[in-house]
N, C-alpha and C positions, 0 to 999 in steps of 0.2 A: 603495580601493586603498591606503587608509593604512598602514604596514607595520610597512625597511625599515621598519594601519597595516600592516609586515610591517617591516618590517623590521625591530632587534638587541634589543632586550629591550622591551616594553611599549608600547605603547598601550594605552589604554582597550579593551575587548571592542566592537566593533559585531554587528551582526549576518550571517550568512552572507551573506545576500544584495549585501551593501554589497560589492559583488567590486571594486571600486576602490581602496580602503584599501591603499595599500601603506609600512609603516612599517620605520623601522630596527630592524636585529639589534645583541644586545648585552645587558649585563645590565641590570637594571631590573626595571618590573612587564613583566607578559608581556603582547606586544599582539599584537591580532587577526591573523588571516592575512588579511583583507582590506585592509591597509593599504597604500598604496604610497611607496617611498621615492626620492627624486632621485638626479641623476649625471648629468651633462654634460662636455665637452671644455675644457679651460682656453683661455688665450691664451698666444701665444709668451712675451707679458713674463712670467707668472704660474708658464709651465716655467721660465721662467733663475732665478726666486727661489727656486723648489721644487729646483732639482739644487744651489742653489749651498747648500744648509744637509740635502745629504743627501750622506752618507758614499759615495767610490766604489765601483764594484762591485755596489752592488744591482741587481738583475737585474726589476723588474718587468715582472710578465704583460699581455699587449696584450689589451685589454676593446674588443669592439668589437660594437656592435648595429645594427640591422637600421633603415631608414628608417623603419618601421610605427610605430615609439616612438622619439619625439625627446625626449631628455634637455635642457633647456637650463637654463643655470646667469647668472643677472642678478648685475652686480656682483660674480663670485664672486674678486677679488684683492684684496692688500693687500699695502701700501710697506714692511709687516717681513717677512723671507725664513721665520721658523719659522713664522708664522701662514699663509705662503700657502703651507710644507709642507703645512700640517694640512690647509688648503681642497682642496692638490692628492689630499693619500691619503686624505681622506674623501669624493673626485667619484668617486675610483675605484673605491669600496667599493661606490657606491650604482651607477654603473654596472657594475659584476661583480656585482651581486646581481641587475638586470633582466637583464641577461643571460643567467644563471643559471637565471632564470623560463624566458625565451624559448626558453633551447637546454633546458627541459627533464633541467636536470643540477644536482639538490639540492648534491652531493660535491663543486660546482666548486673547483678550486684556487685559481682569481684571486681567491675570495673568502675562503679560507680565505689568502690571505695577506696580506689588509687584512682578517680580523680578529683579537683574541685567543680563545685558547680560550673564554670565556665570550660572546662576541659571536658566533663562529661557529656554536655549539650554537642560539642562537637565529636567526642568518640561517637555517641548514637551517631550521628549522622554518615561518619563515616561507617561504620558497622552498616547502617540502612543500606549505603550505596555496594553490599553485596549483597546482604537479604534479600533487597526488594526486586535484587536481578534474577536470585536463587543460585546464586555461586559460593561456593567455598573455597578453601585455600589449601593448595598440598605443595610439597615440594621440598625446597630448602631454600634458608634465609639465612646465613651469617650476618652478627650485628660488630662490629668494630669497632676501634681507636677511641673508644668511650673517654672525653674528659669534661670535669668535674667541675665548675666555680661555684667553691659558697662565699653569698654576697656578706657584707659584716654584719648586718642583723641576727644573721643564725637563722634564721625562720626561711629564706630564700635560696635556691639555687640555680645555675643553669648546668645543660647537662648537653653536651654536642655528640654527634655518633655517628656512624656510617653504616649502610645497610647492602649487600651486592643481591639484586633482583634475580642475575642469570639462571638461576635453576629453580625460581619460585613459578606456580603458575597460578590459575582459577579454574576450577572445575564447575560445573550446571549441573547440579542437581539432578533435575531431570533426564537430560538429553546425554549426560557424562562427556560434553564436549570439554575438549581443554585446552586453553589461549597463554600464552603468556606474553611479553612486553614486544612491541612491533619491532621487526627484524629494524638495526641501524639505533635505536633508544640507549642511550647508555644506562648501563644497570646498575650503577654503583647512586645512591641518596644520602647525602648530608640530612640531618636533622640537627634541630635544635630548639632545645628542650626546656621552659621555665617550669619550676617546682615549686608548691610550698610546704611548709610543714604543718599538718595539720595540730591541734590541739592533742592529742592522740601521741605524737611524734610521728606518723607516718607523712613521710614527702609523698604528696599525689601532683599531677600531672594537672597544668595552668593551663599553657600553652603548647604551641609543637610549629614550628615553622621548618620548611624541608625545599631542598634544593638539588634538583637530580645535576649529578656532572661534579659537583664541587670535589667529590671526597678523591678526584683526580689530579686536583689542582697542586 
């Protein structure tokens, strides 16, 4: 399910079968469409950091999924208000991309506005490589050990994380078979994350590079 590996630019290639892999979209090396990416709900203290270092008036889209896939995000705050922006509009990225999966809609908006043009081009594609199979995603995905670098411009970030596969799977549509990651795969996926900040103040999602095994190292 690695993504998101699927998800924004790159992961490593696994193989079709590994329909768990859900990795980040973004630019980078181009990663599997089997990879799966995180997204979980913040904590009230982690909203008052994240609105009080973003510009009024931004309008963001309400991401909301289905009990079948629990997003949950360990540790995912911190006591600087631009680093738990970043933590807040990269949950949201990774929850609008399973989402996306789930409702079955490549085109979504909520994800096209957590990412940039180069991130998005690679979320669709990862999103595609469950559509087009007709699988969706249930389960559970813990996202982890979230840390934060902003670069000194202010405008950039990068953002690394860990994701455990073990209890995620993919479900068909149709036939309601369900596969998850080939007996012997280790489940645990480093990613790694570039951000920008949009005009807006919203950090959307660049790039996504992902490495299954590392977050064991």
């Amino acid at each position: 399910m690695a993504r998101r590996a699927v998800t924004m630019t790159t992961a490593a290639a696994f193989t079709a079968t590994a329909a768990l892999l859900l990795t980040a979209c973004g630019g980078g090396e181009e990663s599997s469409p089997e990879d799966i990416k995180g997204a979980g709900g913040g904590s009230p203290s982690a909203s008052a950091s994240a609105s009080s270092s973003t510009p009024p008036g931004v309008d963001r889209p309400v991401v909301k999924l289905p009990s079948s896939f629990q997003l949950t995000f360990g540790d995912w705050t911190s006591g600087d208000a631009q680093e738990q922006a970043v933590l807040n509009d990269a949950k949201e990225e990774l929850r609008a991309g399973y989402a996306a999966i789930i409702a079955n809609d490549p085109d979504s908006e909520a994800v096209s506005f957590y990412d940039t043009d180069s991130g998005r081009a690679q979320s669709k594609k990862w999103i595609k490589s469950y559509t087009d199979k007709n699988v969706t995603v249930i389960g559970k995905l813990p996202v982890f050990d979230p840390k934060v670098t902003l670069l000194e411009n202010g405008t950039t970030a990068s953002l690394g994380y860990c994701t455990d596969e073990s209890e995620a799977r993919t479900k068909h549509r149709k036939t309601g078979k369900v596969e998850g990651n080939p007996p012997g795969m280790d489940p645990e996926v480093y990613y790694l994350v570039t951000l920008r900040k949009s005009s807006q103040g919203v950090w959307q999602n660049s790039s996504v590079r992902a490495e299954r095994g590392k977050c064991a190292q």
